[in-house]
ZAMARGU-4260 file (C-alpha; in steps of 0.2 Angstrom, whole numbers, plus 5000, padded with zeros to 4 digits):
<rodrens>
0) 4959/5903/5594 | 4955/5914/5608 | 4960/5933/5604 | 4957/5945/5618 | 4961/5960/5602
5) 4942/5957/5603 | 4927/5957/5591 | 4918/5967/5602 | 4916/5985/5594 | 4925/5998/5604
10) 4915/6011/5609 | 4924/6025/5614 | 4917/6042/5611 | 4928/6054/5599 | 4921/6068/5609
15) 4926/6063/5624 | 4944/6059/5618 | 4947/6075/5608 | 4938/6086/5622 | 4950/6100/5629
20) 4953/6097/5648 | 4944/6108/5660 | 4960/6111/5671 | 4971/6126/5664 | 4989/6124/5657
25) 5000/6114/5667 | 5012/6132/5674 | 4997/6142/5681 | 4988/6131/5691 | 4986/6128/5710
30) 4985/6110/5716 | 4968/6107/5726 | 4978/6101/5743 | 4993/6108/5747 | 5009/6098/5740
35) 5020/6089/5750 | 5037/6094/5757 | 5049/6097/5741 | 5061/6083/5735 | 5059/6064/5734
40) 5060/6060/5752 | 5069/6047/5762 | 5069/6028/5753 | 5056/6017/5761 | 5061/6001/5773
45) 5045/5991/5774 | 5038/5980/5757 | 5021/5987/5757 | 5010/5992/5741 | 5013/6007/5733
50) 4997/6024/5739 | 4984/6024/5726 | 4976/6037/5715 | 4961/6043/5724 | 4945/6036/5714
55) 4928/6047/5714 | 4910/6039/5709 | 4908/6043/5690 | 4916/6039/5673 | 4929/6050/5676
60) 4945/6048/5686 | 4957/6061/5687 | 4975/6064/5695 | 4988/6076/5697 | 5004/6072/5695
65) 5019/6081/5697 | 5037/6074/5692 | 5051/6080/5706 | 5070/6081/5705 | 5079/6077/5723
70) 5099/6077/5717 | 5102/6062/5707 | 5085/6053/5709 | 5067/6058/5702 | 5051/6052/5708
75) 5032/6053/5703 | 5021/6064/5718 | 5002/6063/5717 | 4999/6081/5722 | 4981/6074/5731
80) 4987/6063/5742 | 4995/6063/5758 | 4997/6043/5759 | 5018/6044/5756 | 5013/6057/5742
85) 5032/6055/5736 | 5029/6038/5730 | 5023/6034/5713 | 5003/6030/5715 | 4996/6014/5708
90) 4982/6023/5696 | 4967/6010/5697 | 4953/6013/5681 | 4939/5999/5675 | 4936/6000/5658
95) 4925/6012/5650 | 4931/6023/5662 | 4940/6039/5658 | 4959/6045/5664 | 4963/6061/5665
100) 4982/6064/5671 | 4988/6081/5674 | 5009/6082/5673 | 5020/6095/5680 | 5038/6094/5676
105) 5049/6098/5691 | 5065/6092/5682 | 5079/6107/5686 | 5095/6099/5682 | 5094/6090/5665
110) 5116/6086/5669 | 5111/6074/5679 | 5103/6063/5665 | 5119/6065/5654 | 5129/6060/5668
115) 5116/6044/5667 | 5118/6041/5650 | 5135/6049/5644 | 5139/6053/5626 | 5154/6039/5624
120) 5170/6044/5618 | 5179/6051/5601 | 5186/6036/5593 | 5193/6032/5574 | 5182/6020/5571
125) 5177/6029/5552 | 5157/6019/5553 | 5152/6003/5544 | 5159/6004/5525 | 5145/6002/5511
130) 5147/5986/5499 | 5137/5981/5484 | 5123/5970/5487 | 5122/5975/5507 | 5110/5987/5514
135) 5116/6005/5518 | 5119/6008/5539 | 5118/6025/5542 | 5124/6030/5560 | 5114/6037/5574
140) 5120/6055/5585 | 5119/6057/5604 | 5105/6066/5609 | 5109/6081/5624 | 5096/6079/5638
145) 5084/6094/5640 | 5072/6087/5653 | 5059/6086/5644 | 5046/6072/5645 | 5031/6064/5642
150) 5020/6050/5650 | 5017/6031/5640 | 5002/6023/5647 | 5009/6005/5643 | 5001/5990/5638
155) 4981/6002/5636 | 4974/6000/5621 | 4970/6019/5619 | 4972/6032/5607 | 4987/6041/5601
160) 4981/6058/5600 | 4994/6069/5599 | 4993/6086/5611 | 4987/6102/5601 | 4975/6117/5598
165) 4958/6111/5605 | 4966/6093/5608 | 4971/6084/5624 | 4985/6072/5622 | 4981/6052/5623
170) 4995/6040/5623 | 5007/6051/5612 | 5025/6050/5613 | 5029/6053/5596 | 5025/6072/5597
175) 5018/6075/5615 | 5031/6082/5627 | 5031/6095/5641 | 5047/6105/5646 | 5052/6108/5663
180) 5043/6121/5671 | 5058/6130/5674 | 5060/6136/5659 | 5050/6145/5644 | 5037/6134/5633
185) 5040/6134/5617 | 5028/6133/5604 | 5026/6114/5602 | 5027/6108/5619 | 5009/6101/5627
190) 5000/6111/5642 | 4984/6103/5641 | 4981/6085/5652 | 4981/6068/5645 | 4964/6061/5642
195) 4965/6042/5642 | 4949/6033/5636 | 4950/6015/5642 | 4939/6004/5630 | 4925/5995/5636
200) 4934/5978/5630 | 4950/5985/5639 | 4959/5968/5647 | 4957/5968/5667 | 4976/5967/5673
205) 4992/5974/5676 | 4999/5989/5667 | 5010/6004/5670 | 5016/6020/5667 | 5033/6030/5664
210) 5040/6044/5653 | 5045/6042/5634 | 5053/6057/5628 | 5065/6048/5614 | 5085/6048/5620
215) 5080/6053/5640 | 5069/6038/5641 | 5084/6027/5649 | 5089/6039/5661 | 5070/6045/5667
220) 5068/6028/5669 | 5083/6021/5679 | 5080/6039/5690 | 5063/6030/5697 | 5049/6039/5685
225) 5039/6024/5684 | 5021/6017/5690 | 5008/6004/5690 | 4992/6004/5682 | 4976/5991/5687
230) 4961/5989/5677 | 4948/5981/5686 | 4932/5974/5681 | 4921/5961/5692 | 4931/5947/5696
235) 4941/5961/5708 | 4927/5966/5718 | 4923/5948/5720 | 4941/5946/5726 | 4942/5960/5737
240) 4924/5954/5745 | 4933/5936/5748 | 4947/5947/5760 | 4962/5941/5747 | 4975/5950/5748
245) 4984/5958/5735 | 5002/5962/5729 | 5009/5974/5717 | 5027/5973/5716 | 5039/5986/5706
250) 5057/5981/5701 | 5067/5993/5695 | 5082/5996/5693 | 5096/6008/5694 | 5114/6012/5691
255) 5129/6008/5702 | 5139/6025/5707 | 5153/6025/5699 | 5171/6035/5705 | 5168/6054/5697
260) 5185/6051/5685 | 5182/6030/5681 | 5195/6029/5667 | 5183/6025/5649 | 5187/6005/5646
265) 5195/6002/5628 | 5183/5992/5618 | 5187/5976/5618 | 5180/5957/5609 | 5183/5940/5610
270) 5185/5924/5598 | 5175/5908/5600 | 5190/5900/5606 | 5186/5916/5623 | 5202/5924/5617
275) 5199/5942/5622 | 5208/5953/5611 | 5208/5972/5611 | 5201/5980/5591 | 5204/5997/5584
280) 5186/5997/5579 | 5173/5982/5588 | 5161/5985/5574 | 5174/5983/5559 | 5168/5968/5545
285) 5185/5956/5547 | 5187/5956/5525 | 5179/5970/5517 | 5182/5959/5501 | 5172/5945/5504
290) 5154/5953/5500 | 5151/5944/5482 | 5156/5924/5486 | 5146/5914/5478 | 5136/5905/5492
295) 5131/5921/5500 | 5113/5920/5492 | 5109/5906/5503 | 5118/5915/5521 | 5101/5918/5531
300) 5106/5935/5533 | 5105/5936/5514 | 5087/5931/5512 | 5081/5947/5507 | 5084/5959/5491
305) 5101/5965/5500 | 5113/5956/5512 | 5114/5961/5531 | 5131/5965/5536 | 5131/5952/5553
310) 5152/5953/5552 | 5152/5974/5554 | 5140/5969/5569 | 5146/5973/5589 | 5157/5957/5593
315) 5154/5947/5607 | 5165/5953/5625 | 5175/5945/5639 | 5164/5940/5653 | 5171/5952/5664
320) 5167/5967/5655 | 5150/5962/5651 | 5144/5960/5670 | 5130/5973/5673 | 5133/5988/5683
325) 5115/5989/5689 | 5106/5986/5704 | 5086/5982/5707 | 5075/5988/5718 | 5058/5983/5725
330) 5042/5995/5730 | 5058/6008/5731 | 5068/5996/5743 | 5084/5993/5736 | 5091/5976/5733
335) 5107/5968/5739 | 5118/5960/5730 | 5136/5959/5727 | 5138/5976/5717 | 5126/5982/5731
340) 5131/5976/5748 | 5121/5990/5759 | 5106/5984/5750 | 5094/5974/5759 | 5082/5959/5758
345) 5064/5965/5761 | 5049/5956/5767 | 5032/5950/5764 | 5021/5940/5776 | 5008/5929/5771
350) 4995/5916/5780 | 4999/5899/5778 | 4985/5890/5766 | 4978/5906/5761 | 4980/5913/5743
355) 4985/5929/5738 | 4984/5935/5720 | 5004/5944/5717 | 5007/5957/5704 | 5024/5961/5697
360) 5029/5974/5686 | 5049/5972/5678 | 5049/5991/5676 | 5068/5992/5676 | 5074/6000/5659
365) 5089/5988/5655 | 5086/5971/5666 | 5079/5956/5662 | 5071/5945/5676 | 5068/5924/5678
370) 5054/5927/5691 | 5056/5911/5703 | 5047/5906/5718 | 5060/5895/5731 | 5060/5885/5743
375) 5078/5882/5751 | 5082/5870/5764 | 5097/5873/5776 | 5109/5863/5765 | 5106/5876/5751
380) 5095/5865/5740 | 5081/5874/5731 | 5065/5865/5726 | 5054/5876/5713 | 5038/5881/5722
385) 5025/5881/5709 | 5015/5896/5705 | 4998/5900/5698 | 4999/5913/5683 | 4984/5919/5678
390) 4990/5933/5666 | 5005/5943/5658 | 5007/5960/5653 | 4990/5965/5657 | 4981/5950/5647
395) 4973/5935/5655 | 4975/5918/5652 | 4961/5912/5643 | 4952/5896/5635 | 4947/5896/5616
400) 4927/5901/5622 | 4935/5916/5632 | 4934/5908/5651 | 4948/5911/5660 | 4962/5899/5660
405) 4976/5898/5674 | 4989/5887/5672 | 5004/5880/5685 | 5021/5885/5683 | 5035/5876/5691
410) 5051/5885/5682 | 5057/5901/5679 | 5047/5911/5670 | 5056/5925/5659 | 5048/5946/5660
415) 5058/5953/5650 | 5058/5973/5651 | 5042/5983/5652 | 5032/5964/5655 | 5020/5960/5668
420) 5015/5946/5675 | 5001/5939/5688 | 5000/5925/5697 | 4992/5916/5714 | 5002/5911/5728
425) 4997/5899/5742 | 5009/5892/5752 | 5010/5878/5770 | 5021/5881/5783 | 5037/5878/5779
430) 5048/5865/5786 | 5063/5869/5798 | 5078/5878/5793 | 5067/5883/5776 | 5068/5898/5768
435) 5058/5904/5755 | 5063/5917/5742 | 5058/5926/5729 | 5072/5928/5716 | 5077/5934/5699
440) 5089/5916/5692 | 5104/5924/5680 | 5101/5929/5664 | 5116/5928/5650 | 5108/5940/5638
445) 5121/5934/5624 | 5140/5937/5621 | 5140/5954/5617 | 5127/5959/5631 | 5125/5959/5650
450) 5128/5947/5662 | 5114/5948/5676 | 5115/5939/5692 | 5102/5930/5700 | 5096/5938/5715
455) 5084/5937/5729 | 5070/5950/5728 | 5058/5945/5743 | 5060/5935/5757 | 5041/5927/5762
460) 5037/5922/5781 | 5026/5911/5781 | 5011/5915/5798 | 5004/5903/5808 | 4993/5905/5824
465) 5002/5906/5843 | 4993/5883/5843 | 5003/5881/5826 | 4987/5875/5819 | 4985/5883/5801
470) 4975/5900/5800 | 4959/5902/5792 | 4959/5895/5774 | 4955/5907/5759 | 4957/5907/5739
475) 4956/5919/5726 | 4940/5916/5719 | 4937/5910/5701 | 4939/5924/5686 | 4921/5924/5679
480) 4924/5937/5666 | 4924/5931/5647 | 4940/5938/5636 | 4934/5945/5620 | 4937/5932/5607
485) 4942/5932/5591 | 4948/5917/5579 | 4964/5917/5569 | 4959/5925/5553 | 4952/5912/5538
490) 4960/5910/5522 | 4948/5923/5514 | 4954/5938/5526 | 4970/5945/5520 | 4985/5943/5532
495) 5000/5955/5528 | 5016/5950/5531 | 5033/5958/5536 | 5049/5955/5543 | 5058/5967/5553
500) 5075/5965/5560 | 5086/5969/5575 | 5103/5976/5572 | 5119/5984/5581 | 5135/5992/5574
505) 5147/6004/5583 | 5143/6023/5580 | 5154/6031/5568 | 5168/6042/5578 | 5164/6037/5596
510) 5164/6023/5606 | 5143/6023/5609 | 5133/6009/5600 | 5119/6013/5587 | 5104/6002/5588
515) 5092/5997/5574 | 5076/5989/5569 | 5071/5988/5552 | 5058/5982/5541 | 5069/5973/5531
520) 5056/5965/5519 | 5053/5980/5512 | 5062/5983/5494 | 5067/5999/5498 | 5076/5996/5515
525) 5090/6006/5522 | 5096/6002/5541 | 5094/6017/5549 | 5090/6021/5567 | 5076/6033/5573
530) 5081/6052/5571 | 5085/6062/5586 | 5072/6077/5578 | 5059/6075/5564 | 5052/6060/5556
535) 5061/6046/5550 | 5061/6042/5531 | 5053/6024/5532 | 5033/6022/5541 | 5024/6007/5542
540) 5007/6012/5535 | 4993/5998/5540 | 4976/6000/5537 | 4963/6003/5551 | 4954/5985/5557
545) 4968/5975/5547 | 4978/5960/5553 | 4996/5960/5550 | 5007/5945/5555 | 5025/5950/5559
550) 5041/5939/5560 | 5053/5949/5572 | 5072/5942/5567 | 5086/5947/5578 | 5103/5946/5570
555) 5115/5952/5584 | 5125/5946/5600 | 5112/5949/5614 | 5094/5951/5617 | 5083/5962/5610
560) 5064/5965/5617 | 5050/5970/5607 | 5037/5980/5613 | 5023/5989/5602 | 5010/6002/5608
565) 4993/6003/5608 | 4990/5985/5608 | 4993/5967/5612 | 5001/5953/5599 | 4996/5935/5599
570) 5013/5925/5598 | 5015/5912/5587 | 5030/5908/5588 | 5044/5908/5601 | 5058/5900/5609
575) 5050/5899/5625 | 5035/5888/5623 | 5027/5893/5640 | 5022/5910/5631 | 5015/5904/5615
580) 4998/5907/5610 | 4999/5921/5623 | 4993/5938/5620 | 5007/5950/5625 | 5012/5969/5622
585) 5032/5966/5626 | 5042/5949/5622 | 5059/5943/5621 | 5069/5939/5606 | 5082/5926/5609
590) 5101/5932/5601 | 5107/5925/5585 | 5117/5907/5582 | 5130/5903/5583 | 5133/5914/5599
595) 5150/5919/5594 | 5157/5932/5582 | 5155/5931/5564 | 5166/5933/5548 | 5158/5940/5532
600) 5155/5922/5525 | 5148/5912/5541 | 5130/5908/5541 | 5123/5918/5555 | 5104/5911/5560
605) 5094/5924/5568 | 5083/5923/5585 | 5065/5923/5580 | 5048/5926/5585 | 5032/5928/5575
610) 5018/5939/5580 | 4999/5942/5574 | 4993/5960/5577 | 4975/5966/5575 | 4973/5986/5573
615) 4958/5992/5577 | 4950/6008/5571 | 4952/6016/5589 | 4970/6018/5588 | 4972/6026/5571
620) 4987/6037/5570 | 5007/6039/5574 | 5012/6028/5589 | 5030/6016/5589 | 5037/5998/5592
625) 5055/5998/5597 | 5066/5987/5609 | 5060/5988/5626 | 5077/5989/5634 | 5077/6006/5635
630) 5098/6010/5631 | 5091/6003/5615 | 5079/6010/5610 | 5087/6030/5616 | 5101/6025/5603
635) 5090/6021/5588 | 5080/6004/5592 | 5061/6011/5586 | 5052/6013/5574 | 5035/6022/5567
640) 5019/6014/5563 | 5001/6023/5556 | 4987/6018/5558 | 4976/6027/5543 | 4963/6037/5550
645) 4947/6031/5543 | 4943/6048/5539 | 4958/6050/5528 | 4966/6063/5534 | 4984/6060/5539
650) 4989/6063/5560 | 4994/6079/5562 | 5011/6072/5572 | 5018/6070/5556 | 5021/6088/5552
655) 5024/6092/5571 | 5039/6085/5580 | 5047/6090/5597 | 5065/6096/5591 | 5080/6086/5599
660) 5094/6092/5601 | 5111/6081/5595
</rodrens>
């Protein structure tokens, strides 16, 4: 089986990765061109690639980037370039290669990420009640926003070197942050640059950046601090030689404004019947006494040394309170739909009969998208344009000898949070009265989660010359580049197995959610999410240049979406075939059956995916997995994983935590 994880031996240089940057601190420094005007500037009102980082001959590639506050929105500013310097730049690196990001933090108001992301309510909901033979749920806190941040380099297989005394920081977020330069550093917080050393077998493709500071990530995110990242290799340059055009689309999304005194909704579930009834407590088991039947051994959420507690989980919601109260956005243009009417439908134009290689990014922080290219006719029929994909989330599609391996696509294809995906487009003219489009199709996201509409994203023109012949024909040329390959392990390599769970009960006290994931085939397993400060009491320890195969079970109301750092997954196993045997870094895990709320006794099925992970040496040390729709994981969905250094020596991040605030 093709496995871009790679046999190739990564050579990256400890020297270079734990070298101290040769820029100073990040609060004493002049930028080398002067910075542009203050503030976020005006929204833009043409579709058109996002400015690029400046790239310089040489192994290193460096960038300034400085994090602004303009009101209520935030935005990325490359301090060295005057190309619409207020938009995030796509950062372009080829493997090998060396990224070195300096990051100022102009956040001065940190109320405006609790107004984001409220506290909830005081409620008398006590918490989920303990019972013999069920694990123990322990309840999460709310987490004050401070401002502080951090970068995540998604989807690079890089190092998770924490920031230190003598260390520059690589892809750390589980002790890397940097406080707003407003205020006084404390002792733990970073002032050297990240140092990012992209292996040599680095996956040419689509990746991005935002920031990943645990219980601000939502909010940083739904305020606009995100980015895109391109590893190129050969097969670009050959592309860019051949004149095809390129794409990079950003959705995102962001909150509907709300009236400043909207009355708090009382919680609120309904009965498979679509009953609604109002509860005094939405997360409440309905018979505290039926714990010890006798057939609860063979209850699927009973398949472990202790039961999970799937009646105390949040119940499912009437439709209308479940209808999401975002909108998206496109390269910063925002989108209209019917909970935004002044938004607007942007454009691209494109040659008739001549390919263009698109690349989308779903960095919104909560919404799913069903990516569909359409072709409507005036009567409002829609006939599925198909699509060439030739990768997701960074990884190219690829043959079992490591030849890449396009393949057509005719439905809607699912990128779930934090996904990628690239794909080839070449289109004739279209007929009269066609329009094509485009869109995100609806996505029910389970009866305790949102309802997302379909919506147009794009509208595509379609050029021909002033004779209406077609203009000159072009196509992306062939990927040449062989993906590292590496079989499924044989039977004499050990494999080790876990099973980790998604879960979600009411917090005690208020009327906020707690999220969970939990390696649940571990004897010792209590459900408990991740801790606003400090470390949490359970880590997945793996060995460096092990293979681990994990079953990802989700046992609630909605969708969850998995996401580990530092490396891709090859799935096998999924509800959506069109992704299996894929290598991915993000996927989807369907909700839990039946799709409707659940007594103590009723067998409840879970969604389901199975994963196989290589970790190589290079990423030894502290990094997370957690659900990838960011509300999620602020309120407890994550969880820590370390890689043993081969050296022995423990990462120092264990002992050295940012302190959060509850």
């Amino acid at each position: 089986m093709t496995d871009i994880m790679g046999k190739v031996t990564r050579a990256i240089s400890a020297g270079l990765l734990f070298a101290l940057v040769v820029w100073p601190s990040t609060g004493s420094t002049t930028p080398s061109v002067s910075p542009a005007p203050s503030g976020c500037g005006p929204a833009p009102t043409v579709l058109e690639n996002p400015p690029e980082m400046a790239r310089v001959d040489g192994r290193i590639q460096s960038i300034e980037l400085e994090i602004r506050q303009d009101g209520d929105r935030l935005c990325f500013v490359d301090r060295n370039n005057s190309d619409r310097p207020r938009i995030a730049p796509t950062i372009r690196i080829r493997p090998g290669e060396i990224l070195r990001v300096r990051l100022f933090n102009g956040i001065n108001d940190a109320s405006v990420l609790r107004k984001t992301t409220p506290p909830g309510h005081v409620t008398n909901f006590p918490g989920v009640s303990g019972m013999p033979g069920y694990l123990e749920v322990v309840p999460g806190a709310y987490h004050e926003p401070t401002g502080n941040t951090n970068l995540h380099f998604h989807g690079l297989e890089v190092k998770p070197a924490p920031c230190g005394p003598g260390i520059a920081p690589g892809d750390d977020v589980v002790t890397t942050y940097f406080v707003p330069e407003s205020e006084p550093s404390p002792g733990g917080a970073c002032l050297s640059a990240y140092e990012i050393a992209v292996p040599d077998d680095q996956p040419a493709g689509l990746y991005w950046y935002h920031t990943h500071f645990h219980g601000e990530s939502e909010a940083q995110t739904l305020l606009g601090l995100s980015g895109a990242i391109v590893v190129e290799n050969d097969d670009d340059d050959a592309r860019r030689q051949h004149g095809i055009a390129e794409r990079i689309l950003i959705v995102r999304d962001h909150l509907v404004p709300k009236p400043e005194h909207a009355a708090a909704p009382k919680p609120s579930t309904v009965d498979p019947a679509g009953k609604v009834h109002h509860s005094q407590a939405a997360g409440a088991p309905r018979a505290a006494g039926m714990a010890a039947f006798s057939g609860a051994a063979q209850l699927p959420q009973c398949a472990f040394d202790k039961c999970i507690n799937t009646a105390a989980e949040i119940q499912c919601s009437a439709p209308a309170e479940r209808e999401q109260e975002t909108y998206l956005s496109v390269n910063g243009i925002s989108i209209r739909d019917a909970g935004n009417p002044a938004g607007r439908l942007p454009k691209i134009s494109l040659a008739a009969h001549r390919e263009e290689l698109w690349r989308l990014v779903n960095a919104a922080a909560d919404t799913y998208i069903r990516l569909q290219l359409a072709d409507i006719d005036g009567s409002g029929v829609v006939r599925n344009v198909p699509i060439e994909v030739v990768g997701l989330d960074g990884a190219p599609f690829a043959d079992k000898t490591g030849r890449p391996n396009a393949q057509m696509s005719t439905g809607p294809i699912m990128v779930s949070p934090g996904g990628r995906i690239e794909f080839k487009v070449k289109l004739d003219a279209p007929a009269a009265q066609h329009v094509i489009v485009l869109r995100t199709e609806a996505v029910e996201t389970g009866c305790a989660g949102d309802l997302m509409p379909g919506r147009d994203l794009v509208a595509v023109s379609i050029n021909t010359n002033s004779s209406g012949a077609p203009v000159a024909r072009g196509s992306v040329p062939p990927r040449n580049t062989l993906q590292g390959v590496d079989d499924t392990p044989s039977a004499d390599i050990p494999v080790r197995r876990r099973i980790l769970a998604f879960t979600e009960y009411q917090r005690a006290k208020n009327s906020k959610t707690d999220f969970y994931i939990t390696e649940i085939s571990r004897p010792d397993a209590v459900i408990e999410p991740y801790p606003m400060h400090g470390a949490p009491a359970s880590v997945v320890e793996v060995e460096p240049n092990s293979v681990e195969e994990w079953t990802i079970l989700n046992f609630t109301h909605e969708l969850h979406d998995f996401h580990i750092h530092q490396l891709h997954f090859r799935v096998l196993e999924s509800d959506d075939k069109f992704i299996e045997g894929r290598m991915m870094d993000t996927i989807n895990v369907p909700v839990a059956l039946p799709d409707a709320n659940w007594s103590l006794d009723d067998p409840v099925t879970p969604g389901k995916v199975r994963l196989l992970m290589r970790f190589h040496q290079n990423i030894s040390g502290e990094f997370v997995f957690h659900c990838h729709i960011l509300s999620h994981e602020d309120k407890g969905m994550m969880g820590l994983i370390r890689v043993i250094d081969p050296g022995g020596q423990r990462s120092p991040s264990s002992e050295r935590r940012p302190e959060h605030h509850h």
